[in-house]
C-alpha positions as CSV (number, residue, x, y, z in Angstrom):
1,X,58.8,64.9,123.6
2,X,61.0,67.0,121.4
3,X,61.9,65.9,117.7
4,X,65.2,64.2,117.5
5,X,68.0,66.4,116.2
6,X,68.3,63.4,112.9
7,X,65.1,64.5,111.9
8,X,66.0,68.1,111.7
9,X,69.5,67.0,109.6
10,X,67.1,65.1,107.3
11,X,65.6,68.7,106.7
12,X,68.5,70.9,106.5
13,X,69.9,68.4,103.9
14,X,66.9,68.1,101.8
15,X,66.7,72.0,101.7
16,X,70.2,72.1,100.9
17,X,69.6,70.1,97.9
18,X,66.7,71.9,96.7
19,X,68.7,75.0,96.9
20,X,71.4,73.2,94.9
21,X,69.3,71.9,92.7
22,X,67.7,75.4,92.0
23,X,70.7,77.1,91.7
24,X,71.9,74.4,88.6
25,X,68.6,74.9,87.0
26,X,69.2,78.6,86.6
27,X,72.8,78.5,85.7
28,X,71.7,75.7,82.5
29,X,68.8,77.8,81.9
30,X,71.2,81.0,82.0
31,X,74.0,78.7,80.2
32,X,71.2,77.4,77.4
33,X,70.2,81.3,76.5
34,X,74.0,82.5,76.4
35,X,74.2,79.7,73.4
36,X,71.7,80.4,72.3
37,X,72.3,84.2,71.6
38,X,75.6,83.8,70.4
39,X,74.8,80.9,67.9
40,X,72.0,83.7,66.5
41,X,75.0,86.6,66.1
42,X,77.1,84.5,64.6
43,X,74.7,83.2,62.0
44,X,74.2,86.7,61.5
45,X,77.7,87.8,61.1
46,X,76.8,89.7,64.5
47,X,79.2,90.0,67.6
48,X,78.9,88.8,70.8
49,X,79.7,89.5,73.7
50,X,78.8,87.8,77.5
51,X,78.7,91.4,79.6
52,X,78.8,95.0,78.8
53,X,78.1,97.5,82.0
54,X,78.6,100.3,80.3
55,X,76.2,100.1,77.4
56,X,72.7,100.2,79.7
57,X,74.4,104.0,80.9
58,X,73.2,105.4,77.6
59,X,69.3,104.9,78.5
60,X,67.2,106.0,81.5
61,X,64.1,105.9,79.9
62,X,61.6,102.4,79.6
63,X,62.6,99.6,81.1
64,X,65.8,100.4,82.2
65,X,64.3,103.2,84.2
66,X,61.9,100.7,85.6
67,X,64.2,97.7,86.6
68,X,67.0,99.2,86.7
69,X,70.3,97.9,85.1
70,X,73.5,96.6,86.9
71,X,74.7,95.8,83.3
72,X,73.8,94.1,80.6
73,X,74.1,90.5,79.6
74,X,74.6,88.1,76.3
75,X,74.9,91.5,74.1
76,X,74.5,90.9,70.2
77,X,76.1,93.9,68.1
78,X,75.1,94.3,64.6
79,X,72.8,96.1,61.6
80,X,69.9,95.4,60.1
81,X,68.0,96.4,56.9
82,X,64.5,98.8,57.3
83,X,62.7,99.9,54.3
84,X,64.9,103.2,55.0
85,X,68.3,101.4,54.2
86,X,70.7,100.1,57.0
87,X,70.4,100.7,61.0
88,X,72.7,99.7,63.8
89,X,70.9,97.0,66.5
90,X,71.7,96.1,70.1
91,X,69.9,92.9,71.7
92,X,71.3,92.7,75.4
93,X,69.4,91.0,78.8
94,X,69.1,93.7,81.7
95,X,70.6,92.1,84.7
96,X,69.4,93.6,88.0
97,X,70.5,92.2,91.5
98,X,71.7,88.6,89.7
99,X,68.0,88.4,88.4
100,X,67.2,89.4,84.3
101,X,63.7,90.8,84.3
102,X,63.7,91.7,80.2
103,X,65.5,91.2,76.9
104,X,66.0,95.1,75.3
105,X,66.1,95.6,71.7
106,X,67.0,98.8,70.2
107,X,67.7,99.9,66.6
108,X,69.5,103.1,65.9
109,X,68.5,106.5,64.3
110,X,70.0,108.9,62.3
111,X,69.3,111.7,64.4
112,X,68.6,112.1,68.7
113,X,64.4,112.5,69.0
114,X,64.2,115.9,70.4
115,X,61.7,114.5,72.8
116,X,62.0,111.3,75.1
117,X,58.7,109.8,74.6
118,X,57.7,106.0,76.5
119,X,54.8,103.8,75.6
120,X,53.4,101.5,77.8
121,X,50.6,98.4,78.0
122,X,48.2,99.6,80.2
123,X,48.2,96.1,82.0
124,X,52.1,96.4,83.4
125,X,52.7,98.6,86.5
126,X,55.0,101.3,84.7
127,X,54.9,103.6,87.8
128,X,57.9,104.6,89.0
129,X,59.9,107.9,91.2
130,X,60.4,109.5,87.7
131,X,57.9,108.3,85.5
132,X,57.3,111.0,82.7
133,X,53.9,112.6,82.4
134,X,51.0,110.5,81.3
135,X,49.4,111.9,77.6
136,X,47.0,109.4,77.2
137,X,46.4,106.4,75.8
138,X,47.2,105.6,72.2
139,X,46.0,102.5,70.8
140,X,46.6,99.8,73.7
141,X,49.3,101.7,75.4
142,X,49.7,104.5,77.4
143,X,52.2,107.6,76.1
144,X,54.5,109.3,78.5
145,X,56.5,112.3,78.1
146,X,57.5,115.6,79.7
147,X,57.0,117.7,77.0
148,X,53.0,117.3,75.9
149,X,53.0,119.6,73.1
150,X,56.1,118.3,71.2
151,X,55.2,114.4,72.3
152,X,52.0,115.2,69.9
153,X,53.8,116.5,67.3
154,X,55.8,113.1,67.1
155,X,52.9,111.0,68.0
156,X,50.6,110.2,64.8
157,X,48.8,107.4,64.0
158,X,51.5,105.4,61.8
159,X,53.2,105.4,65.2
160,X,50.2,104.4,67.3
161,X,49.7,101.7,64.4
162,X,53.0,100.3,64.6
163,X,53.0,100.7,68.3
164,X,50.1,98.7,68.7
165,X,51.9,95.9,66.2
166,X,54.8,95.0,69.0
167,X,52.5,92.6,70.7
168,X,51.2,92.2,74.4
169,X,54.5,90.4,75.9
170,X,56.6,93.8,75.1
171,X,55.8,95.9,77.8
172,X,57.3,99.1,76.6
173,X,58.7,100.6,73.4
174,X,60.5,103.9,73.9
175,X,62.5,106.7,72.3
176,X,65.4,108.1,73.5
177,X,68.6,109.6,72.4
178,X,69.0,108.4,68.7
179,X,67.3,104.8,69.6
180,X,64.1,103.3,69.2
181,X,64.1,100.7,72.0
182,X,61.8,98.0,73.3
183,X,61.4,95.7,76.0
184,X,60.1,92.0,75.9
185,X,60.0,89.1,78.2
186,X,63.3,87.2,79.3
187,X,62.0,83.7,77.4
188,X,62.1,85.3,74.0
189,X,64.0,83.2,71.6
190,X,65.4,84.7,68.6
191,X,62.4,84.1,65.9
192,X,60.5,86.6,68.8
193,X,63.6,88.6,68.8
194,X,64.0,88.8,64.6
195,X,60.3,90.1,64.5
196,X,60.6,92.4,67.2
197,X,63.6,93.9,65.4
198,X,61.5,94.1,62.3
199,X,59.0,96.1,63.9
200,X,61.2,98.6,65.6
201,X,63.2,98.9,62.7
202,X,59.7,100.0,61.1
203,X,59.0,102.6,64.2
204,X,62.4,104.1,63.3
205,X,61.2,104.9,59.9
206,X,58.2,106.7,60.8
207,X,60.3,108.9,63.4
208,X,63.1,108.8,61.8
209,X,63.1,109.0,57.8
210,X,65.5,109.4,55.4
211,X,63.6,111.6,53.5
212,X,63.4,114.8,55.0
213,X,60.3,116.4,52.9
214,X,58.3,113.4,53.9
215,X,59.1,113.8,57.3
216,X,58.2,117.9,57.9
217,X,54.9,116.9,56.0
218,X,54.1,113.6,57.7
219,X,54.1,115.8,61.3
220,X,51.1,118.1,60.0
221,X,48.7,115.4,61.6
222,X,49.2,113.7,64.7
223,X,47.1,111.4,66.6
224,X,44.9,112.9,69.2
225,X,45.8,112.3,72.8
226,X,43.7,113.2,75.6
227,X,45.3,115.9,78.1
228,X,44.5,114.2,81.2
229,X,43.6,111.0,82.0
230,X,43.2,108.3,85.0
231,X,46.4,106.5,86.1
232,X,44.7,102.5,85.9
233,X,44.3,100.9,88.6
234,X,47.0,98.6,88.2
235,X,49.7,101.0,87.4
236,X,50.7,100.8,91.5
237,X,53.8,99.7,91.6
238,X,56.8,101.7,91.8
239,X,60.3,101.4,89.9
240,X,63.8,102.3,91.1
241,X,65.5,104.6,87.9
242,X,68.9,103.7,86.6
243,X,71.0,106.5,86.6
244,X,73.3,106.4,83.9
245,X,75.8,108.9,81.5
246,X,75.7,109.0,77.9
247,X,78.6,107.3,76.1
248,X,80.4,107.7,72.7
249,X,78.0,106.2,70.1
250,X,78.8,104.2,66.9
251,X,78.6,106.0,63.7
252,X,75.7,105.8,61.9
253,X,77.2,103.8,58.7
254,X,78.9,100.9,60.6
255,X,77.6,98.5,63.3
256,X,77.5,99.3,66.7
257,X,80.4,97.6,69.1
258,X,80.0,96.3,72.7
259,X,82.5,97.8,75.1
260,X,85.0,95.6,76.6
261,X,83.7,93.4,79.3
């Protein structure tokens, strides 16, 4: 005996409203992070904006090399004070394929870093088609770059110290162009978000400060890195790059601006 054709409406419709209901939960959850993030800018005399898709074009590096980045969502515009003086700050979600696997901080430099140079727990699987060469490990991440020598230079152990200060649920911190960026996990909240700013803020001074003769004497010592070693065992599984072209940047004295939506 077959089961009656009620019984499979009775499923169809109970699946439909799971579906339903799922969908609503992300949209408030989505909704709830969006006022969130724009409550925080405006206390902060930041702007706001809900989408930018061209401001993710800049990077290729990190975590928008790994996830990719069909644009970027609930993006705060603004400045913030290092021990260095004033430096521009974007905080923007990734969206990839209606999903947002990380929240991307970055704070500005005065000059581009010569070298693109990533940094990665050793516990996330940062492999991907273009993954930059591993150095080593420094501290409890792993450093990546394509140019060893001048990755060395850069790499001393005020920035393996600070490195090692973002915390376990940011999963990379990279330099690229004039930005020091870093990844953390979609749930941050703005305290996590203020603090994470901090710290980068700090990682652009070491690599980025003001004071010139401090800087060419600061690069006589670098942390050792090893020339080879073993890929962990969890690094396995592989990215898909963002492919992406530069665009006009902000000047250094005034806050950054989103792009029109």
């Amino acid at each position: 005996m077959g089961i009656p054709a009620w019984i499979w409406f009775v499923i169809a419709a109970v699946a439909l409203v799971a579906g339903l209901g799922l969908l609503a939960a992300d949209r408030a959850k989505e909704g709830s992070r969006n006022r969130e993030r724009m409550r925080w800018a405006q206390l902060r005399g930041w702007q706001f904006v809900e989408e930018d898709e061209r401001l993710p074009q800049q990077w290729t590096g990190g975590a928008i090399g790994y996830f990719g980045a069909d644009t970027a969502v609930n993006v705060v515009a603004g400045s913030t004070f290092t021990s260095d003086g004033r430096r521009p700050v974007f905080i923007f979600d990734i969206e990839t394929e209606g999903q947002i696997p990380a929240v991307v901080v970055a704070v500005r430099c005065n000059k581009k870093h010569r070298i693109p140079i990533e940094m990665w727990l050793s516990s996330v699987p940062f492999q991907r088609a273009d993954m930059p060469e591993m150095l080593g490990p420094i501290g409890s991440r792993y450093a990546f770059a394509d140019d060893a020598d001048g990755a060395r230079v850069v790499i001393t152990q005020e920035l393996v110290d600070a490195a090692d200060q973002l915390g376990g649920d940011v999963g990379v911190a990279w330099l690229e162009n004039e930005w020091v960026l870093a990844s953390v996990v979609p749930t941050a909240g703005p305290s996590r978000l203020e603090r994470l700013l901090r710290d980068l803020g700090e990682i652009a001074d070491i690599v980025d400060p003001f004071d010139e003769d401090y800087d060419a004497g600061r690069h006589q010592a670098s942390a050792p890195i090893p020339a080879e070693t073993p890929v962990p065992s969890e690094a396995a599984a592989p990215g898909t790059p963002a492919a992406g072209t530069p665009v006009q940047q902000p000047p250094a004295d005034a806050p950054p601006k989103p792009s029109e939506s």
